[in-house]
ZAMARGU-4260 file (C-alpha; in steps of 0.2 Angstrom, whole numbers, plus 5000, padded with zeros to 4 digits):
<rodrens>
0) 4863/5059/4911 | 4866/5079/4904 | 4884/5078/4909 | 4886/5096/4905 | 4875/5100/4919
5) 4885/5087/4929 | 4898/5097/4929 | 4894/5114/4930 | 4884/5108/4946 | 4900/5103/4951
10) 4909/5121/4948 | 4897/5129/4959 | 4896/5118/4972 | 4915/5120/4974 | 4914/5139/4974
15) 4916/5142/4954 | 4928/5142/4944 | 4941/5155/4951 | 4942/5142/4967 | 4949/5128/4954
20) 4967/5127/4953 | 4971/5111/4945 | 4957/5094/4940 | 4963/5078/4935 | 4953/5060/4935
25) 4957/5042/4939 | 4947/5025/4936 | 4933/5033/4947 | 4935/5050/4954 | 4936/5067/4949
30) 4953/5074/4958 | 4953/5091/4961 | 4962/5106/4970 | 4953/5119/4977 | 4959/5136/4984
35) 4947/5137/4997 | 4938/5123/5005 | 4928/5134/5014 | 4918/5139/4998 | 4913/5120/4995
40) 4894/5115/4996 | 4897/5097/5002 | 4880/5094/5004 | 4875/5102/4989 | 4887/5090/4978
45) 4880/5074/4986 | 4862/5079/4978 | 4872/5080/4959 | 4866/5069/4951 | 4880/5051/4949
50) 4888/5057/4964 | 4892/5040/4975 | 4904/5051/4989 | 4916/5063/4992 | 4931/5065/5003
55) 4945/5077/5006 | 4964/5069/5006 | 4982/5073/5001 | 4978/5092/4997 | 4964/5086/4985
60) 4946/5086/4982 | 4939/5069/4976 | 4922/5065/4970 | 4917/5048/4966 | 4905/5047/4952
65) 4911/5025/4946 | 4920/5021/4931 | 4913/5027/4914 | 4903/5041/4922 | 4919/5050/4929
70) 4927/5050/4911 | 4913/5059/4902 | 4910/5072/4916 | 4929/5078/4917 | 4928/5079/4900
75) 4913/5095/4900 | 4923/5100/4917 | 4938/5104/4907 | 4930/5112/4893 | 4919/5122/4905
80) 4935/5128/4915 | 4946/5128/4900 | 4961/5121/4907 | 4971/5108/4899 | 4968/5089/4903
85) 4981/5085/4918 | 4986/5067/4924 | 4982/5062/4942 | 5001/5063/4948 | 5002/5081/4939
90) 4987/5085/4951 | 4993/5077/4967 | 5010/5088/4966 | 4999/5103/4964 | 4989/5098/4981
95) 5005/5093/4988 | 5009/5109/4989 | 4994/5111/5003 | 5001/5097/5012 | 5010/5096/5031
100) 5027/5091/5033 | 5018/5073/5042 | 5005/5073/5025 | 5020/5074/5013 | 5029/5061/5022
105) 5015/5050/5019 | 5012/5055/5002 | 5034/5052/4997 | 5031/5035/5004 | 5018/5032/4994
110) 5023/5039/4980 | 5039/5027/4980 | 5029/5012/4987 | 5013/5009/4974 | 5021/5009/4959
115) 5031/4993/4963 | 5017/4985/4972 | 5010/4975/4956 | 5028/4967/4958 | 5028/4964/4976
120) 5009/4956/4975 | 5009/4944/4959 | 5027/4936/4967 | 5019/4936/4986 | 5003/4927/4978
125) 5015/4916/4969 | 5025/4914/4987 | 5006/4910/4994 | 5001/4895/4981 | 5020/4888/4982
130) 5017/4889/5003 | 5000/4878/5000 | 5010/4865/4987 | 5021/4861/4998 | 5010/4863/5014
135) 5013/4845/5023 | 4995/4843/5027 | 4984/4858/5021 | 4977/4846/5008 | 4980/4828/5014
140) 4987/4822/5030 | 5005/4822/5033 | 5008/4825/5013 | 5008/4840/5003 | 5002/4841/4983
145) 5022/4837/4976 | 5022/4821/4989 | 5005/4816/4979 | 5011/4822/4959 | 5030/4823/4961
150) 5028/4824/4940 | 5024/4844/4946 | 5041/4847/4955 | 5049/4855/4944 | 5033/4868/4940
155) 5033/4870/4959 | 5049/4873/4959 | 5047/4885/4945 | 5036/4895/4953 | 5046/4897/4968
160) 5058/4905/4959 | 5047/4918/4948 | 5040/4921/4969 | 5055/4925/4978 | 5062/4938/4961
165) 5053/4952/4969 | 5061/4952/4984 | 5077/4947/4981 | 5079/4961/4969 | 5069/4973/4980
170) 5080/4985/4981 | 5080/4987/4962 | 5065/4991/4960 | 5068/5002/4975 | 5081/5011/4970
175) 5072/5014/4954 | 5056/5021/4961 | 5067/5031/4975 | 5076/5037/4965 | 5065/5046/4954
180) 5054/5052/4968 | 5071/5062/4974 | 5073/5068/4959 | 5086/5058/4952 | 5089/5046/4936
185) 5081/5030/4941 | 5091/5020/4930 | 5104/5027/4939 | 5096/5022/4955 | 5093/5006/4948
190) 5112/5001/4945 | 5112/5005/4964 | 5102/4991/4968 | 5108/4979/4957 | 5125/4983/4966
195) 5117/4979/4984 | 5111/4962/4975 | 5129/4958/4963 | 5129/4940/4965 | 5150/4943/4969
200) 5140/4948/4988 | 5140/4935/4999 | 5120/4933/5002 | 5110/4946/5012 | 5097/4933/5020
205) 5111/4924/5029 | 5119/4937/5035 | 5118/4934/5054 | 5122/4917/5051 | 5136/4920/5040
210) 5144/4933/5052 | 5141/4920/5067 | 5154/4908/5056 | 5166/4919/5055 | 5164/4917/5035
215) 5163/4936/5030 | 5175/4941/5017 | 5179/4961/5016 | 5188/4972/5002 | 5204/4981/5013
220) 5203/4998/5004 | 5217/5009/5010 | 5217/4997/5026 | 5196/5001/5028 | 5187/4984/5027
225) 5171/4987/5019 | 5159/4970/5022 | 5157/4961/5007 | 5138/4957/5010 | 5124/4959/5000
230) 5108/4969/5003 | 5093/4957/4995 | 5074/4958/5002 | 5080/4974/5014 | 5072/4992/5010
235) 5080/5005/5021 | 5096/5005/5016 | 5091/5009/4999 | 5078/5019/5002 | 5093/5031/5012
240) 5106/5029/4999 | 5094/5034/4985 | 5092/5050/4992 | 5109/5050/4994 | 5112/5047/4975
245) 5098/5059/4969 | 5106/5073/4980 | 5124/5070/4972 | 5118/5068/4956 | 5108/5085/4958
250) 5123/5095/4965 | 5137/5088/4952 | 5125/5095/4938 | 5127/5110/4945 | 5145/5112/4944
255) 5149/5100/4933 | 5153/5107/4914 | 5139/5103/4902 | 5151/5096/4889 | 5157/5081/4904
260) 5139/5082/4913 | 5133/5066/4904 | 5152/5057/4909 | 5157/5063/4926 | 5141/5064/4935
265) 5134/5047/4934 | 5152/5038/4937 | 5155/5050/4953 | 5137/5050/4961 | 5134/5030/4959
270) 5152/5025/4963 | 5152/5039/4980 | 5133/5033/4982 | 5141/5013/4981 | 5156/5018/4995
275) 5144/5026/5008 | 5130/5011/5006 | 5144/4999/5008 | 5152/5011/5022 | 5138/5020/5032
280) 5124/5019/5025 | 5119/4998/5022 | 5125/4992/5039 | 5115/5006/5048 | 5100/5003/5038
285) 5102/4983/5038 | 5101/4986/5059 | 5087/4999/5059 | 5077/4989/5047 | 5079/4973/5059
290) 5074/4983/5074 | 5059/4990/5066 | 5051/4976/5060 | 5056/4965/5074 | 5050/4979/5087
295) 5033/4979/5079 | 5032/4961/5079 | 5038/4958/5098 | 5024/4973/5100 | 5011/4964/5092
300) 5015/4946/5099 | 5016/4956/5119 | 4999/4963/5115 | 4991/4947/5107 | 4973/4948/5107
305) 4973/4966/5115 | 4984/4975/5099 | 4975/4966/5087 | 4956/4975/5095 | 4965/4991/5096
310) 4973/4989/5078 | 4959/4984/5069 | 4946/4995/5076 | 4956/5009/5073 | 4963/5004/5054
315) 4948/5013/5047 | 4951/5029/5052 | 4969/5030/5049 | 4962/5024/5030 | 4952/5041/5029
320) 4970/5050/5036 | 4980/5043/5024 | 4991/5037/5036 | 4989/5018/5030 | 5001/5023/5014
325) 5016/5018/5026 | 5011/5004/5030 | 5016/4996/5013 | 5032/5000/5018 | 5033/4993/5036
330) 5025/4976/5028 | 5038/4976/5014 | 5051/4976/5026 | 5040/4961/5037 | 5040/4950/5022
335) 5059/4952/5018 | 5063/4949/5036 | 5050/4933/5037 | 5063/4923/5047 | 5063/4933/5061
340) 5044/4942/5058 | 5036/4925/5053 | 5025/4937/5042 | 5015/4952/5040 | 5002/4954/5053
345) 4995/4969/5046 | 4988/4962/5030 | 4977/4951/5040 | 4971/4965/5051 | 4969/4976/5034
350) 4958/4961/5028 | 4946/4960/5040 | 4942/4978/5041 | 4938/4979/5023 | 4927/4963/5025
355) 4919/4973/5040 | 4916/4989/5029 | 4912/4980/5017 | 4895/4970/5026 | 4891/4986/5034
360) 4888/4993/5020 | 4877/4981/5012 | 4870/4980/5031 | 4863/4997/5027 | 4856/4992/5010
365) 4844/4981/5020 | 4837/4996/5031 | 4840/5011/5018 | 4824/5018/5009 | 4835/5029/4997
370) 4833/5018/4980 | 4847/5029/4975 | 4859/5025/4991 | 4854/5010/4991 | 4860/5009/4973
375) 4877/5015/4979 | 4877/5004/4992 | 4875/4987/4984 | 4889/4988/4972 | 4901/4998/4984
380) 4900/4983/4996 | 4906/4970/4985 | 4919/4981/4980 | 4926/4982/4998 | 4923/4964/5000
385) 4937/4962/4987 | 4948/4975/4994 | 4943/4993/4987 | 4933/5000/5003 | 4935/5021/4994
390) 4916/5019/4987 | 4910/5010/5002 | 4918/5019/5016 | 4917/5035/5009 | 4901/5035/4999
395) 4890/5025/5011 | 4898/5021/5027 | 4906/5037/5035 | 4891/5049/5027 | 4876/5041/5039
400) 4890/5036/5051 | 4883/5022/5059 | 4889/5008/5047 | 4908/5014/5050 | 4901/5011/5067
405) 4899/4994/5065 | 4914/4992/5053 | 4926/4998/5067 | 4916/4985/5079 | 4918/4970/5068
410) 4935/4973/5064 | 4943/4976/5079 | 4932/4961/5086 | 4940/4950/5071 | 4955/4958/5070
415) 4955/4953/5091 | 4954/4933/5087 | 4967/4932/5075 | 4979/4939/5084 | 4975/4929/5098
420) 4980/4914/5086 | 4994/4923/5078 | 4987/4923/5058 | 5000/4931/5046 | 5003/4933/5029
425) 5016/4928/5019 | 5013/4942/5003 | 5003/4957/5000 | 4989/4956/4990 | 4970/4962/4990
430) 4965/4964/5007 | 4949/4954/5008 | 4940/4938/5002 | 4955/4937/4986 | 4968/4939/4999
435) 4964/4921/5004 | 4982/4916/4995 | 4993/4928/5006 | 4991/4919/5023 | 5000/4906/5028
440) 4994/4890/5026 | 4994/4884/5047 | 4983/4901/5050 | 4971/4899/5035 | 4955/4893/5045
445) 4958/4905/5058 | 4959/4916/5045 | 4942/4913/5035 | 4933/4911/5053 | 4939/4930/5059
450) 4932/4935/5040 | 4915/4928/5048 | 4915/4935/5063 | 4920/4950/5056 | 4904/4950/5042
455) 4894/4944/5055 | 4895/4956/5067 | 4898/4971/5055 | 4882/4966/5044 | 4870/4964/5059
460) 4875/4980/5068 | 4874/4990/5056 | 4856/4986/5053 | 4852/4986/5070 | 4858/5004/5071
465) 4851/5007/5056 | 4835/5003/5064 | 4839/5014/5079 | 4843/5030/5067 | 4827/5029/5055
470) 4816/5028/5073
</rodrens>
């Protein structure tokens, strides 16, 4: 492979090098900003040689060329456009600047979101392997595996506790992340979540229950009775409160004297942040959270079979929009709110659309001709059955159309049966055949049977309409 030519046949086909404004790569893609769209020879980038797809999102450019490849073709881009090597996030802010208001809200809630999503996924797998422990049932009638080795209690036990971490401390990690997307010091923002979880607080899962007893205890500031009640497993409070903290902290460094910046600022923006969560800002959010999650859930249970077809056929599409980004945090807030939600129902709906795109990919390996497609293909379906749909959905599935086709099929027919038998999870994880761990123990086989029908029917339309196009 000439990688030198790779490149510069990427140059053209984007409209040279004066219409390059800023390139960056990840694990598989080359990410670029271009000045002008218009100039780009889409076409003429598919026939370069190691491209596997391209797709346009977040103000960027993205060409998929697989791991390995990617590296050693950005490497002769650079040098070719003699600009210095940039990371992907330095890039993203650069196509950010192209972005919508509705794109750039997508993009913030992302950008606060994925980096604490290895944290929320290894304690809700961990969430997902204590549920089948201590499932009365899912292994051996009316016992679970602790009834059969109680020598494992204490392990399972254990593991509960590394599980729920995550979430109890969410808004740590929250307040950290948030906090340095605003623009603030996210240790700062982190010492505001640890103050929504201080173990002083009386506990934030039992609030409605300890309000019911009558057992709230307040501070009386100044005769203002501030609720005494932790925030733990909740995400728009601190989400508001951060912004909150990263504005304050901005403006006081503004007026503040440089010689008492490091003193002042801090103490007054997290102890005026801590008043107004405690005040305004927590009780409002603790509500609003509620009624989102708990809308969406009455929603989804009022449509049944009907919000699950029209959930799932559509969950593709709003993928290629970027618009799934906000979904991580509406299933956050689900999972922390599992006693009233029951669960996430969108992590089951994700899963069987990525298992759709995934078999109607390799559906179109059967009826391709293009050893070279076919080639892409092959690998790319795999992937998506594991959860990474990018090189199947973008190489394969929406270039000859008819296999996104099928996907949105399959998955909305899939995604219609387990909502008609209510299957949620109880953790994020990879949306697909690894995601097996996430569900609920009651809904598993309902689970792995809307995977099949949504292979079944994904894989075998999409060679029947494969057929159809090559006639």
């Amino acid at each position: 492979m000439n990688y030198a030519l790779i490149a510069q046949q990427v140059i053209e086909k984007l409209g040279g090098k004066e219409n390059i404004s800023a390139a960056a790569h990840c694990a598989t893609r080359l990410r670029l900003v271009v000045i002008d769209e218009q100039k780009i020879d889409a076409q003429g980038i598919e026939n370069i040689e190691g491209v596997k797809g391209q797709f346009a999102v977040a103000g960027q450019y993205q060409i998929i060329f697989g791991s390995g490849t990617v590296n050693k073709v950005y490497e002769q881009l650079s040098q070719q456009l003699n600009i210095n090597e940039m990371s992907s996030s330095e890039v993203a802010s650069v196509g950010s600047e192209k972005q919508g208001l509705l794109q750039r809200l997508v993009k913030g809630l992302a950008d606060i979101f994925v980096p604490i999503i290895p944290a929320i996924v290894a304690g809700g797998l961990l969430m997902g392997i204590h549920s089948m422990l201590t499932a009365k049932g899912f292994f051996v009638d009316e016992k679970n595996v602790v009834d059969l080795y109680p020598a494992i209690a204490h392990l399972v036990d254990f593991i509960n506790t590394v599980a729920n971490a995550p979430f109890v401390f969410l808004p740590v990690l929250l307040g950290f992340s948030a906090t340095r997307k605003f623009g603030g010091n996210p240790f700062l923002g982190a010492a505001l979540g640890m103050l929504l979880v201080h173990p002083a607080l009386a506990d934030g899962w039992n609030y409605a229950l300890t309000l019911a007893n009558g057992n709230i205890q307040y501070w009386n500031i100044f005769g203002l009775e501030i609720e005494r009640v932790g925030y733990q497993g909740t995400v728009i409070p601190v989400l508001i409160a951060s912004w909150v903290l990263a504005t304050l902290e901005k403006n006081l460094r503004k007026v503040v004297p440089s010689f008492l910046d490091n003193l002042i600022t801090p103490l007054c923006a997290l102890f005026i942040t801590g008043v107004l969560a405690f005040t305004l800002i927590g009780p409002f959010g603790r509500e609003a959270g509620s009624l989102i999650s708990m809308g969406l859930t009455w929603l989804y249970d009022s449509l049944g079979f009907i919000g699950g077809a029209i959930f799932g056929t559509l969950y593709a599409p709003i993928v290629i929009t970027g618009m799934h980004q906000t979904f991580i945090a509406v299933e956050t807030q689900l999972l922390a709110d599992m006693i009233h939600t029951g669960g996430s129902f969108i992590f089951p709906i994700a899963a069987m659309s990525n298992i759709a795109q995934g078999t109607a990919c390799l559906g179109a390996v059967v009826v391709m001709k293009d050893a070279k497609v076919r080639g892409i293909a092959l690998p790319s379906g795999i992937s998506a059955l594991l959860g990474i749909t990018e090189p199947a959905m973008f190489g394969v599935n929406l270039r000859y159309r008819y296999p996104f086709i099928a996907a949105m099929i399959g998955a909305g027919v899939s995604s219609a049966f387990i909502a008609l038998f209510n299957v949620k999870a109880i953790a994020l994880g990879a949306a697909g055949l690894p995601g097996i761990p996430s569900i609920k123990p009651d809904s598993l086989a309902m689970y792995c049977i809307g995977m099949l029908i949504s292979a079944s029917i994904a894989f075998s339309l999409s060679v029947f309409l494969g057929k159809k196009a090559q006639k």
